[in-house]
N, CA, C and O of each residue as an XYZ file, in Angstrom:
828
protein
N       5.675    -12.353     -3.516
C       6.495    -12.173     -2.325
C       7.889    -11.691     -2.714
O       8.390    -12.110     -3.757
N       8.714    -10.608     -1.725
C       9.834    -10.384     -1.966
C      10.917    -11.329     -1.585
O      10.736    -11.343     -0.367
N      11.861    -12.082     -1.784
C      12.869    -12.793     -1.643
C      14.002    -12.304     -1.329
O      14.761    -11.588     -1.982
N      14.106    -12.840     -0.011
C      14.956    -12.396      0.783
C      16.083    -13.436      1.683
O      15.779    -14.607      1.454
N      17.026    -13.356      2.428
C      17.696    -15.122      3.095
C      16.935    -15.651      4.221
O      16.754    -14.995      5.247
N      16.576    -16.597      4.076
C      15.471    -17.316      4.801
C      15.244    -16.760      6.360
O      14.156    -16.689      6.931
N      16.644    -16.356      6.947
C      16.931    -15.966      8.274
C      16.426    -14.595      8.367
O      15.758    -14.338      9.369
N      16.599    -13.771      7.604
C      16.250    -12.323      7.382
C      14.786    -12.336      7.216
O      14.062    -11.463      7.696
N      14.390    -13.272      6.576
C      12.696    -13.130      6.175
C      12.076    -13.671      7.611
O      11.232    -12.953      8.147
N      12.393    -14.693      8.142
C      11.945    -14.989      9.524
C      12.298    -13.526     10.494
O      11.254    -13.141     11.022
N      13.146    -12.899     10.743
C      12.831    -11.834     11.557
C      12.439    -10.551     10.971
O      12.196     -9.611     11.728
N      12.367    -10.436      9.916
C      11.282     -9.274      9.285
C       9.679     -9.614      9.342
O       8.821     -8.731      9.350
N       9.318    -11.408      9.392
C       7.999    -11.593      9.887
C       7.617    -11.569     11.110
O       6.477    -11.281     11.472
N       8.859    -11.972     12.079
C       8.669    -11.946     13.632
C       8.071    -10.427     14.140
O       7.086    -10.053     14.777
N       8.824    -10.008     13.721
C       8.974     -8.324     14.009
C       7.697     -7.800     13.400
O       7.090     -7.036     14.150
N       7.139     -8.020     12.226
C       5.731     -6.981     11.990
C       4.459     -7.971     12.986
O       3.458     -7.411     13.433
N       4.712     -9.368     13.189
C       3.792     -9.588     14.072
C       3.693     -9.253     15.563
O       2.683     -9.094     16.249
N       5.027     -9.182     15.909
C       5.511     -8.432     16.982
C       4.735     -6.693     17.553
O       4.076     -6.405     18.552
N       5.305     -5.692     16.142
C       4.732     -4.589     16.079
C       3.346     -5.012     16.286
O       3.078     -4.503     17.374
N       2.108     -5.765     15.808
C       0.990     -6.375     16.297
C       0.930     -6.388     17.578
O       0.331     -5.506     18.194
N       1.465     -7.265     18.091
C       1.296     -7.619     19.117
C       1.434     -6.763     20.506
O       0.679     -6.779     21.478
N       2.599     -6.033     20.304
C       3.080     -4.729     21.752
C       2.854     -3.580     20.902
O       2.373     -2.870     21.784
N       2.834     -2.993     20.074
C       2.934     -1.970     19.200
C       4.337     -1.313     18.874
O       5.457     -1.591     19.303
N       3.879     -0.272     17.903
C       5.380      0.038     17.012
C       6.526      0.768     18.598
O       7.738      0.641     18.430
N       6.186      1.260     19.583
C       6.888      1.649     20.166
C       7.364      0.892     21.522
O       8.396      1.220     22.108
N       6.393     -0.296     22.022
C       6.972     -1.287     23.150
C       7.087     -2.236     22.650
O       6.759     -3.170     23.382
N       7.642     -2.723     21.016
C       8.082     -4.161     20.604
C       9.577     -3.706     21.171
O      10.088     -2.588     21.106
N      10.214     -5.149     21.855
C      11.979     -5.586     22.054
C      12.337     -6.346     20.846
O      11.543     -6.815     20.030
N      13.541     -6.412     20.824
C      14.224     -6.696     20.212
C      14.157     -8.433     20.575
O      14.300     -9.284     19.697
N      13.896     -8.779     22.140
C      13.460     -9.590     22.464
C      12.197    -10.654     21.938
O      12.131    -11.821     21.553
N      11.365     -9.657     22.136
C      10.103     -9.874     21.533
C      10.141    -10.524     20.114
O       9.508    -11.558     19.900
N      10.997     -9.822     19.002
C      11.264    -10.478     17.747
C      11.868    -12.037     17.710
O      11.290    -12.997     17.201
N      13.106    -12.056     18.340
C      13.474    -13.132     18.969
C      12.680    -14.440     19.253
O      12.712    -15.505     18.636
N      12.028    -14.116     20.243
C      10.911    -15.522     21.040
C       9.928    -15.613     19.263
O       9.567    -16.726     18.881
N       9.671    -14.562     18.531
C       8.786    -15.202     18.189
C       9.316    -15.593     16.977
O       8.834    -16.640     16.545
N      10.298    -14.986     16.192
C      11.215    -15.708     15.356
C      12.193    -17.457     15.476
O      12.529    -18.235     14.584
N      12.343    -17.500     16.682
C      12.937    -18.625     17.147
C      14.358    -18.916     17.279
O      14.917    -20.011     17.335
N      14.963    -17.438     17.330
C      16.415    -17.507     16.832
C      16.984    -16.288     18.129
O      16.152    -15.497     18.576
N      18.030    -16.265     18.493
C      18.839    -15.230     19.544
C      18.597    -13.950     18.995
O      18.423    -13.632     17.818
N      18.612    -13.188     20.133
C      19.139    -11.941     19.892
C      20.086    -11.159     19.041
O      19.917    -10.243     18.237
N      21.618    -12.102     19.666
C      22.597    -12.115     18.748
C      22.670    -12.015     17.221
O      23.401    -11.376     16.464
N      21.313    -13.159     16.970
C      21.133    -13.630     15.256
C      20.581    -12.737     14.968
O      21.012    -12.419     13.860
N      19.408    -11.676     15.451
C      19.057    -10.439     14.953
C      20.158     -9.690     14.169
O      20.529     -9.592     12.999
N      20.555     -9.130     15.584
C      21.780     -7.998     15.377
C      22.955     -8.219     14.481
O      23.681     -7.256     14.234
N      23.220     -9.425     13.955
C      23.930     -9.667     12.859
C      23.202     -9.205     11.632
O      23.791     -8.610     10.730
N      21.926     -9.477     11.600
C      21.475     -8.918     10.409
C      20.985     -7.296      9.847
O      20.810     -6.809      8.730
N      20.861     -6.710     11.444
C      20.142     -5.541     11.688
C      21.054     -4.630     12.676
O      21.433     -5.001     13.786
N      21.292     -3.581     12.178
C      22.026     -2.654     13.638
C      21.339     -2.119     14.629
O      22.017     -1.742     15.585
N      19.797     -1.922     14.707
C      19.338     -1.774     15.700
C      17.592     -2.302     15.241
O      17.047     -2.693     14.209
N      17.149     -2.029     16.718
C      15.387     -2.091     16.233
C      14.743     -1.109     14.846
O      14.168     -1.540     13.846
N      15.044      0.215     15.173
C      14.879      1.244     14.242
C      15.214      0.509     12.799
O      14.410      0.473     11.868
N      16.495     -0.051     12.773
C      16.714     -0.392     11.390
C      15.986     -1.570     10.666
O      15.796     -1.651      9.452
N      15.631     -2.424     11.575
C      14.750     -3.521     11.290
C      13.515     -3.016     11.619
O      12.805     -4.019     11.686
N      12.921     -2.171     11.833
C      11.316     -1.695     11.798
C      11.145     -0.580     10.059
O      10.166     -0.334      9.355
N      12.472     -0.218      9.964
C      12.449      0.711      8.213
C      12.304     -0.575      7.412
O      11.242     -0.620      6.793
N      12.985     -1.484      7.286
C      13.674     -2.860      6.556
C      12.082     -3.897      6.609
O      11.845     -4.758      5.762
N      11.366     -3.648      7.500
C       9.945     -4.227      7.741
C       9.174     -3.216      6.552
O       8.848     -3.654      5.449
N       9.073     -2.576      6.747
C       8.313     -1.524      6.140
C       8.762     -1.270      4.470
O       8.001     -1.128      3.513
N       9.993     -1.269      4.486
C      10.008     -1.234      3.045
C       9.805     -2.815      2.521
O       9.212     -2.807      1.443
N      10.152     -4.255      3.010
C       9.211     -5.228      2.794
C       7.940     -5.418      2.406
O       7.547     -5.964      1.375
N       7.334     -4.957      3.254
C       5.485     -4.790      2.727
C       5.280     -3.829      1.801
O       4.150     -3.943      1.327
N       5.863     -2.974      1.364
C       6.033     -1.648      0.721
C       5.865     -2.368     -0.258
O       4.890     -2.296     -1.006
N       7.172     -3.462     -0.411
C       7.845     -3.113     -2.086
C       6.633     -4.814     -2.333
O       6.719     -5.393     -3.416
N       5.840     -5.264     -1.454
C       4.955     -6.832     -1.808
C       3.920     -5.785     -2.220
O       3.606     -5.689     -3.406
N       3.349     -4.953     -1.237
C       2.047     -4.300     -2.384
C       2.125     -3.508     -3.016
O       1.234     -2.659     -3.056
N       3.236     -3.438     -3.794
C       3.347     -2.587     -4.824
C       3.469     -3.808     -6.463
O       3.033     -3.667     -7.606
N       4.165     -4.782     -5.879
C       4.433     -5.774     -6.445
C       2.754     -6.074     -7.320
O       2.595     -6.403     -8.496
N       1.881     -5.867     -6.453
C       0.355     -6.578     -6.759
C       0.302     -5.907     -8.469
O       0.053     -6.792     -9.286
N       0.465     -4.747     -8.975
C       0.400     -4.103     -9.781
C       1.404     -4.576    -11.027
O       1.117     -4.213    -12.167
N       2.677     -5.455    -10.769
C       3.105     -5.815    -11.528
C       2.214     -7.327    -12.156
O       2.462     -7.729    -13.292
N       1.373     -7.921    -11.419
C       0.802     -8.924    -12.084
C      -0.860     -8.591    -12.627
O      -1.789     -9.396    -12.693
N      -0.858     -7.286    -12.939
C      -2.336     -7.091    -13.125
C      -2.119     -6.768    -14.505
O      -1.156     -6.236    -15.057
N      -3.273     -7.222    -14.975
C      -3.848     -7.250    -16.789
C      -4.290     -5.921    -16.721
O      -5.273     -5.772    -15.995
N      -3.728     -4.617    -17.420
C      -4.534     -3.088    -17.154
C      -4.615     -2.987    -18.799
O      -3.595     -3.207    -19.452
N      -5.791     -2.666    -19.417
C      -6.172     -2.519    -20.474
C      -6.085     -1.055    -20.836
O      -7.158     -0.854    -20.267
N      -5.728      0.258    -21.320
C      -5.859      1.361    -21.289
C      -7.340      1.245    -21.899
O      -8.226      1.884    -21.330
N      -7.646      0.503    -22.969
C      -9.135      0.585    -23.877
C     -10.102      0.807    -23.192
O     -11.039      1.330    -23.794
N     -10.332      0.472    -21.436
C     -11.316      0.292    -20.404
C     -11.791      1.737    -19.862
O     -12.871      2.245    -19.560
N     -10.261      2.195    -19.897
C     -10.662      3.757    -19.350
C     -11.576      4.663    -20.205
O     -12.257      5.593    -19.776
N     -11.475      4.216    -21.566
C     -12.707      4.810    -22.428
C     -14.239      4.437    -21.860
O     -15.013      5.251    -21.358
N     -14.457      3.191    -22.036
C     -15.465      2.673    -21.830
C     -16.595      2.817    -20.837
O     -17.800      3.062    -20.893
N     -15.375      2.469    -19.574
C     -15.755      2.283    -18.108
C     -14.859      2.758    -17.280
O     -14.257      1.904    -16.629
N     -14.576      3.874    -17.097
C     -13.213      4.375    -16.410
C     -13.201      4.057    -14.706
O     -12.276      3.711    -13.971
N     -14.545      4.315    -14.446
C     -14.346      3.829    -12.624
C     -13.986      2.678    -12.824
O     -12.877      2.386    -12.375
N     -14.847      1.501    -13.630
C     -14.329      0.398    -13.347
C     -13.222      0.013    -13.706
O     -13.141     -1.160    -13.341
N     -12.030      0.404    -14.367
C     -10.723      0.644    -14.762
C     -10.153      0.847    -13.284
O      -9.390      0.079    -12.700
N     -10.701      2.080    -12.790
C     -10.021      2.401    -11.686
C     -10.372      1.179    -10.538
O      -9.434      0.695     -9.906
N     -11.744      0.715    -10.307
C     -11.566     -0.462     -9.481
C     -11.028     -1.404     -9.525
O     -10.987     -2.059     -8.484
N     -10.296     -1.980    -10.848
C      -9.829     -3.077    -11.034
C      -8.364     -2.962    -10.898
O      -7.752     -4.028    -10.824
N      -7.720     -1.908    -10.854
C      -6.818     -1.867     -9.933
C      -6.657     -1.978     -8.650
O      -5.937     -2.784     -8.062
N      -7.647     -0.785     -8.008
C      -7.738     -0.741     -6.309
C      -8.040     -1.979     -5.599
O      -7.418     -2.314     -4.591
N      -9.023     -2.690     -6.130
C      -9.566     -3.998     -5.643
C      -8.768     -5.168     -5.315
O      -9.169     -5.985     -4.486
N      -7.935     -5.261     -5.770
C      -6.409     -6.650     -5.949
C      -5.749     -5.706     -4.716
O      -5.287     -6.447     -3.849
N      -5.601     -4.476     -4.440
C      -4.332     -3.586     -3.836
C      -5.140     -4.066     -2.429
O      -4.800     -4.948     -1.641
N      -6.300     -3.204     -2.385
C      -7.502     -3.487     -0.707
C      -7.170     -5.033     -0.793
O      -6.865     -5.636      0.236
N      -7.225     -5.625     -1.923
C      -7.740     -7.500     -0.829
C      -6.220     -8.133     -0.285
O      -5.955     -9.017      0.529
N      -5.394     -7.271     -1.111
C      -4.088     -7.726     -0.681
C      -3.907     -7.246      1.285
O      -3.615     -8.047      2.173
N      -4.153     -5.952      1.439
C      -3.988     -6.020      3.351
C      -5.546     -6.640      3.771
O      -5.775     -7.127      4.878
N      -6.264     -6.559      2.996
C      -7.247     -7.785      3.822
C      -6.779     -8.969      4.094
O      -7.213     -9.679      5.002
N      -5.678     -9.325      3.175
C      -5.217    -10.970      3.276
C      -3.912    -11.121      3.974
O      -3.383    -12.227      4.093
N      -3.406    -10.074      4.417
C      -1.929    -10.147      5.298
C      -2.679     -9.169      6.645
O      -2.573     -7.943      6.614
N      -3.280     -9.737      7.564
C      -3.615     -8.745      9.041
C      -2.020     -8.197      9.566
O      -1.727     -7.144     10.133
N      -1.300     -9.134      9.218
C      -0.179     -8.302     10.206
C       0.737     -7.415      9.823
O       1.521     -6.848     10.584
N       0.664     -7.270      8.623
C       1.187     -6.601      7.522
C       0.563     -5.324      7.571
O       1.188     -4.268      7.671
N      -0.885     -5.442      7.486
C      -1.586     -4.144      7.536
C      -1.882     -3.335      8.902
O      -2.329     -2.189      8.966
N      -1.518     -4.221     10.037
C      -1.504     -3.290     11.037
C       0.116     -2.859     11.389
O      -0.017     -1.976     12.236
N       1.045     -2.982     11.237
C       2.150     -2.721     10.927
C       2.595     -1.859      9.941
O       3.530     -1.079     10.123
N       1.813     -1.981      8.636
C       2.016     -0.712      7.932
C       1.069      0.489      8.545
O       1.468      1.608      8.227
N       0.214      0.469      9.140
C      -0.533      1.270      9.498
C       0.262      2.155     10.452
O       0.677      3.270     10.136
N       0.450      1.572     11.662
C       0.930      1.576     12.545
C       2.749      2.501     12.556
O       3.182      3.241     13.439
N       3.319      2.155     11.483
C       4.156      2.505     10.779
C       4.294      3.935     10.159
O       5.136      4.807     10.378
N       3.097      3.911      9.228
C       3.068      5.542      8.935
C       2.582      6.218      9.577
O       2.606      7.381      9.173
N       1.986      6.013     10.689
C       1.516      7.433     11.859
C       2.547      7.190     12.470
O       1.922      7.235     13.530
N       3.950      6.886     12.922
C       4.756      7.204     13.702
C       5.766      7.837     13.138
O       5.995      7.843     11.929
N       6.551      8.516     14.180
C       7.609      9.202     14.172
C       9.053      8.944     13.221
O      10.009      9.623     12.847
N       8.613      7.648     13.097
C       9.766      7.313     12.533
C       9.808      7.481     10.806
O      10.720      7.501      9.980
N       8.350      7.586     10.738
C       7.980      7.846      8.615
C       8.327      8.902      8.032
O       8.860      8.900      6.922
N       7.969     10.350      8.969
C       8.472     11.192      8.018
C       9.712     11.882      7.558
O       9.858     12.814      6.767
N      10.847     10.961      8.485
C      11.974     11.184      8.303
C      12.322      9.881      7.140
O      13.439      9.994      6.635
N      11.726      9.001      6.796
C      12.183      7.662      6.133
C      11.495      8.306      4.873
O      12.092      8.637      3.848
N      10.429      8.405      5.059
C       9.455      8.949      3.843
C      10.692     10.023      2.939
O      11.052      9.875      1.771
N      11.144     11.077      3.911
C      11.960     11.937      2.539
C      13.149     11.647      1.681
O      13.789     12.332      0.883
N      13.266     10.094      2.209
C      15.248      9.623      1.728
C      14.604      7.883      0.736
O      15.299      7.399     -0.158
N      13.441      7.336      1.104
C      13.022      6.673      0.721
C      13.227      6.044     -0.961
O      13.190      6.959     -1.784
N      13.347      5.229     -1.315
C      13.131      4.777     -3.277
C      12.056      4.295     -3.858
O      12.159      3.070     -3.795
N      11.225      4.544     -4.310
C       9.924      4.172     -4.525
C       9.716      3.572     -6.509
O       8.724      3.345     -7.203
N      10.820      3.535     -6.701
C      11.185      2.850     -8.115
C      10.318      1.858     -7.762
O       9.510      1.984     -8.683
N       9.897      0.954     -7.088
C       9.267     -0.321     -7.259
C       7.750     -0.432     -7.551
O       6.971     -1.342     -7.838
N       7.682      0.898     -7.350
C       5.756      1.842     -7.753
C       5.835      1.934     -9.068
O       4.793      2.289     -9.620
N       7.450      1.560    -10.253
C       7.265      2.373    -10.879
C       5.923      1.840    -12.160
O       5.430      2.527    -13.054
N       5.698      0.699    -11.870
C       4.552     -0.282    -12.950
C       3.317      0.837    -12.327
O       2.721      1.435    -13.224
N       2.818      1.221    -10.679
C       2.070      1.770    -11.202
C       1.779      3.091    -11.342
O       0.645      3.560    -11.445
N       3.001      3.802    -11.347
C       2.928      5.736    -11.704
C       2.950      5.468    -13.314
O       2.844      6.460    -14.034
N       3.117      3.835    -14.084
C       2.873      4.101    -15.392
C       1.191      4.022    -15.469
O       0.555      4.586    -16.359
N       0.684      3.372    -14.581
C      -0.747      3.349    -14.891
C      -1.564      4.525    -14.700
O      -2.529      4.897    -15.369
N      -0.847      5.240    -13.330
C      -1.411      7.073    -12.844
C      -1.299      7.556    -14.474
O      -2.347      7.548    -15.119
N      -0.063      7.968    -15.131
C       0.044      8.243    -16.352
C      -0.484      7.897    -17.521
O      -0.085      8.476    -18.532
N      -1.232      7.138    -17.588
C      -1.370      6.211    -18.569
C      -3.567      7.248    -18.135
O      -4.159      8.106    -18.790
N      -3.856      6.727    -17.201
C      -5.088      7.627    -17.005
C      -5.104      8.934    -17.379
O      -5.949      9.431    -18.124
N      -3.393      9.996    -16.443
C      -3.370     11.243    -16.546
C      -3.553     11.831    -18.302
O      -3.887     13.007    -18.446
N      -3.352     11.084    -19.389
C      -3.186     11.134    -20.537
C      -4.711     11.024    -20.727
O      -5.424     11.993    -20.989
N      -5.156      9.739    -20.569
C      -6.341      9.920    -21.319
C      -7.361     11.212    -20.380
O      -8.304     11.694    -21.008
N      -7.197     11.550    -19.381
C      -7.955     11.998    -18.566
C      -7.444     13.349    -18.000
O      -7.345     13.425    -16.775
N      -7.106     14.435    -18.765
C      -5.766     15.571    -18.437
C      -6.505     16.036    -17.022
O      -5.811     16.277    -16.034
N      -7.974     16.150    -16.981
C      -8.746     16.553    -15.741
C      -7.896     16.736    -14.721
O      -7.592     17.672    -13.981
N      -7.543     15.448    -14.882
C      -7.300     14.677    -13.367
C      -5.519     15.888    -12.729
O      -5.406     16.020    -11.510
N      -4.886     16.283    -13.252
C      -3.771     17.223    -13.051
C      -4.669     18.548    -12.344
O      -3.946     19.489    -12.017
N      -5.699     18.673    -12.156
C      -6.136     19.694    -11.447
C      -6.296     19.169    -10.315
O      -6.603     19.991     -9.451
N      -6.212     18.156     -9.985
C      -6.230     17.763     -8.470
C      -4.986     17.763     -7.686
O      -4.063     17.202     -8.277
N      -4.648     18.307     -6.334
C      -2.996     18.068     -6.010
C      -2.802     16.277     -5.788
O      -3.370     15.376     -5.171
N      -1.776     16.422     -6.595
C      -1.239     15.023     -6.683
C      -1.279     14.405     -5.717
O      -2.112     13.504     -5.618
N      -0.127     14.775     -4.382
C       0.149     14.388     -3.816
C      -0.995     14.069     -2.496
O      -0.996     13.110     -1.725
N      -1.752     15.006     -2.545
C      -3.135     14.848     -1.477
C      -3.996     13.452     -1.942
O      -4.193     12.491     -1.198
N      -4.394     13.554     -3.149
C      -4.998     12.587     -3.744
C      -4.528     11.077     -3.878
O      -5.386     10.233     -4.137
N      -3.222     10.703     -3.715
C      -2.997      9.532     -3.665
C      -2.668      9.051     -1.943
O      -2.738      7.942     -1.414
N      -2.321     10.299     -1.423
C      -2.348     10.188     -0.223
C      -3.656      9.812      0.815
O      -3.798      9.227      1.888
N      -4.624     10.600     -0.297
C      -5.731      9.865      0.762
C      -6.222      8.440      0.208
O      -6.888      7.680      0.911
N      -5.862      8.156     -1.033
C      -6.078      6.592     -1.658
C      -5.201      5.586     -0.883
O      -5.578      4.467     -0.537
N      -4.064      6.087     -0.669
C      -3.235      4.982     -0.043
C      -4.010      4.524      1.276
O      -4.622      3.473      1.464
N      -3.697      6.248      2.650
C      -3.443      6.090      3.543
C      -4.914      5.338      3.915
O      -5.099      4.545      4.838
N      -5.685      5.713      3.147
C      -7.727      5.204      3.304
C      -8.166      3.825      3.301
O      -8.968      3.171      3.967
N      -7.129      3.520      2.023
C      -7.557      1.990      1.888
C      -6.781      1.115      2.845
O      -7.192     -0.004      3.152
N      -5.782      1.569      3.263
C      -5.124      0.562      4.358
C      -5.698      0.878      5.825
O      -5.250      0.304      6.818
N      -7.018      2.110      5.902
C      -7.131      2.160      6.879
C      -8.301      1.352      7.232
O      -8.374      0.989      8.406
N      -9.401      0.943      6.268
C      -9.935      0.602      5.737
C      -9.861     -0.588      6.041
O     -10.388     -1.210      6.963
N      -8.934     -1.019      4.932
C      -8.387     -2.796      5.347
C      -7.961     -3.016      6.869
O      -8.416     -4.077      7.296
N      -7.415     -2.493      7.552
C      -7.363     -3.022      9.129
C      -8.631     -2.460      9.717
O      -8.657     -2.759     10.911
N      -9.707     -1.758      9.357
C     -10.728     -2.394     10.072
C     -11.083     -3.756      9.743
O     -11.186     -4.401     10.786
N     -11.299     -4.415      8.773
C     -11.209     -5.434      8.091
C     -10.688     -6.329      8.812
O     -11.400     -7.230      9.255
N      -9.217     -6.272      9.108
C      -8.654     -7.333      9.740
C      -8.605     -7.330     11.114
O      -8.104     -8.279     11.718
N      -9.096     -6.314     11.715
C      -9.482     -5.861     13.396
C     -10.865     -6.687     13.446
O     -11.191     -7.262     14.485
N     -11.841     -6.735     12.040
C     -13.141     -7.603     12.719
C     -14.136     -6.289     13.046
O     -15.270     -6.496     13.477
N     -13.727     -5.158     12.854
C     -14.907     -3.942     13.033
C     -15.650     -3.876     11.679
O     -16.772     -3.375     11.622
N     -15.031     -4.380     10.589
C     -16.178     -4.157      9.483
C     -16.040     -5.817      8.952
O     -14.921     -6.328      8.963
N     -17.109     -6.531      8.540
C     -16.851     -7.744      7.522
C     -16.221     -7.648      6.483
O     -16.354     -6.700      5.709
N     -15.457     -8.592      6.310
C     -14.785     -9.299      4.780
C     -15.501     -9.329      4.000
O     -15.202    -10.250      3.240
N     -16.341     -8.838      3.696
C     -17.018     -9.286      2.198
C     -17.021     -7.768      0.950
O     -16.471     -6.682      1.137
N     -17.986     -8.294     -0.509
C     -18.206     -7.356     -1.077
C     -18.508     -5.827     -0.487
O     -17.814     -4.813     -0.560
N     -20.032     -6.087      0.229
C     -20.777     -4.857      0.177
C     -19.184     -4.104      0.848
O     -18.721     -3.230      0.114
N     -18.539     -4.343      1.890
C     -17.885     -3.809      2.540
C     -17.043     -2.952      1.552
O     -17.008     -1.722      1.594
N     -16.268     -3.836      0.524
C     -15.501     -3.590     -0.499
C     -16.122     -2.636     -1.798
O     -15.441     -1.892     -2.504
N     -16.958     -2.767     -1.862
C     -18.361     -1.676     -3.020
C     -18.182     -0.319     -1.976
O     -17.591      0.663     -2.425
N     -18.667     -0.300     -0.688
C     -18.761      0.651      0.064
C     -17.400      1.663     -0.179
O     -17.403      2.696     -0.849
N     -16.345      1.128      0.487
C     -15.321      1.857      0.702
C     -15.026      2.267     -0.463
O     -14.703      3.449     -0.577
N     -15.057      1.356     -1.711
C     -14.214      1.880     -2.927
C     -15.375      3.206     -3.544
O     -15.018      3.962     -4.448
N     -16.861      3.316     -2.840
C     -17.315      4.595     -3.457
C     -17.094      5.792     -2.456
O     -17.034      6.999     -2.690
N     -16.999      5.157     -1.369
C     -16.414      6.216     -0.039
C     -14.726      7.315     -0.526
O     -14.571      8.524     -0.353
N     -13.703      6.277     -1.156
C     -12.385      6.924     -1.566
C     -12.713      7.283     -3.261
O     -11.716      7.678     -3.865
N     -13.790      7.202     -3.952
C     -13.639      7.826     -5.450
C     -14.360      8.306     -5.712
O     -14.658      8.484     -6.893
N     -15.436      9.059     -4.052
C     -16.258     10.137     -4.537
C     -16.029     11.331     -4.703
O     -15.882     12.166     -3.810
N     -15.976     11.530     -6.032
C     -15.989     13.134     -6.512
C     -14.831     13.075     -7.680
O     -14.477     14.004     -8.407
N     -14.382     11.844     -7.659
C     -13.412     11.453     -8.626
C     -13.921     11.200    -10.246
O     -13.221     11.231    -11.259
N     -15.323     10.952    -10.128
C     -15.541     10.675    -11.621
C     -15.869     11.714    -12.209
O     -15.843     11.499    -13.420
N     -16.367     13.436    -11.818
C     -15.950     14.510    -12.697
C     -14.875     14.340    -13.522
O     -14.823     14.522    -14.739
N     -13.792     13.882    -12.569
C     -12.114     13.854    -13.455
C     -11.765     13.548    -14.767
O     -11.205     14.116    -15.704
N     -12.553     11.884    -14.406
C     -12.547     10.866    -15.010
C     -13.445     11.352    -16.628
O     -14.449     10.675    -16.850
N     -13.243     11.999    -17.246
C     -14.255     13.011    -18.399
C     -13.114     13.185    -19.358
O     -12.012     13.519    -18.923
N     -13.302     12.992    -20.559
C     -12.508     13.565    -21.482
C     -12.756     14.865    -22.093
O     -13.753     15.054    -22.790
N     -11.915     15.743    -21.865
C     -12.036     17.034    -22.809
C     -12.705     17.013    -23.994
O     -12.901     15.926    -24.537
N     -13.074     17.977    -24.467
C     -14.110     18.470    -25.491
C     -12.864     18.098    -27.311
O     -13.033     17.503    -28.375
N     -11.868     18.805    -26.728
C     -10.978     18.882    -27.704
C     -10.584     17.300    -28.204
O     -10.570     16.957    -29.386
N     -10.289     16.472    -27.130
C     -10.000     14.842    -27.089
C     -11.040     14.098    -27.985
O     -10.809     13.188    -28.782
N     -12.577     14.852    -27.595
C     -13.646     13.651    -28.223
C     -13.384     14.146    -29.189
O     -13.127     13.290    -30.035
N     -13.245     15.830    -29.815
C     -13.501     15.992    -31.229
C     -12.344     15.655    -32.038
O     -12.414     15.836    -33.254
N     -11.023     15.068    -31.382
C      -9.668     14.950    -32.129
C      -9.070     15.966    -32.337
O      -7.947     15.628    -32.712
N      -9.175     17.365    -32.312
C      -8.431     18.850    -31.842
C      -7.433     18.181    -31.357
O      -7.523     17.037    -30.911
N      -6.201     18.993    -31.423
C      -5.231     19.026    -30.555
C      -5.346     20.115    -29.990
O      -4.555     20.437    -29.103
C-alpha cells in the first residue's frame, strides 16, 4: 500500500468507491464526503477541485500496482528455460491484484476511457514502473525478437486487457478462479511466444 495522511487516504478511498458507485462523470464532491465521513470543506483543503482528486485517485492505484512488481522474486535463469512461464509469473500477482481491489479496478478502468487520461497520460511520472521496465529489459536482452513488436501497442494491450479482464471478474460476469485466469493469460500472450525465441547467433555464442 501507498502511505499517505490518514485524512487524504480516507477521501482518495471514498472517491474511487464513489466513481463505483455514480460513475467517473456524476460522482459530487458530495458524494465523496457522505461516504468518507468528513465535510466538504475537509475535502477541499486537501484537493482544489474534483478533477484534482480523481488524477490524485488514479495515480494512487497506479503507483499500488505497480508496487506488486517490487515484491516479486524474478529469476532471469527462467526465461531460458520456461519463458511463458517467466512471463506468467509476473502477470499473475499484477491480474490477482484488481481481482482483489473491485473498486480500484473499476475506477481505474473507468478512468482511462475518459476524457480526462489523455491529457494526464502526456505530463504523467511513471518512475514507479521503474522495477518493472527493468524486467521488460531484462527479457528485451535475452529475447531481442521481442523489439520488432511496437512497444507501445503491446503493453498497451497487456495493461489495458488485463484490467479489463479483471473487472469482469469483479462485475461477477466471469468467475474468480484458475481456468478463468489460464484463459485470459493465453487470450493476452497469443502470438507472443514466436518472440519469446532466442536468435541463432545467441544459442551459438556469435556476437
Amino acid at each position: 500500500m501507498i502511505a499517505l495522511d490518514d485524512t487524504k487516504t480516507r477521501i482518495i478511498t471514498a472517491a474511487i468507491k464513489a466513481v463505483r458507485q455514480y460513475g467517473l462523470e456524476g460522482v459530487r464532491i458530495q458524494n465523496v464526503s457522505e461516504l468518507a465521513g468528513i465535510s466538504s470543506g475537509a475535502i477541499y483543503r486537501h484537493f482544489d477541485s474534483k478533477d484534482q482528486l480523481l488524477v490524485e485517485c488514479f495515480t494512487y492505484v497506479d503507483r499500488q500496482a505497480a508496487s506488486i512488481f517490487e515484491h516479486l522474486k524474478f529469476n532471469p535463469l527462467v526465461m531460458l528455460t520456461d519463458p511463458m512461464g517467466a512471463v506468467k509469473s509476473l502477470w499473475l500477482p499484477y491480474f490477482r491484484f484488481w481481482t482483489s481491489h473491485p473498486d480500484e479496478t473499476v475506477f481505474y478502468h473507468r478512468f482511462r476511457d475518459s476524457t480526462f487520461f489523455p491529457k494526464y497520460d502526456k505530463s504523467r511520472d511513471v518512475t514507479y514502473f521503474k522495477t518493472f521496465i527493468g524486467m521488460v529489459h531484462a527479457f528485451k536482452k535475452v529475447f531481442p525478437r521481442l523489439d520488432r513488436i511496437n512497444q507501445d501497442l503491446l503493453w498497451l494491450h497487456v495493461l489495458t486487457s488485463t484490467v479489463m479482464y479483471a473487472k469482469y471478474v469483479v462485475e461477477g460476469v466471469l468467475p474468480n478462479n484458475q481456468e478463468t485466469e489460464d484463459t485470459v493469460f493465453q487470450l493476452l500472450t497469443t502470438g507472443l511466444s514466436g518472440y519469446l525465441k532466442r536468435d541463432k547467433s545467441q544459442k551459438s555464442g556469435r556476437k
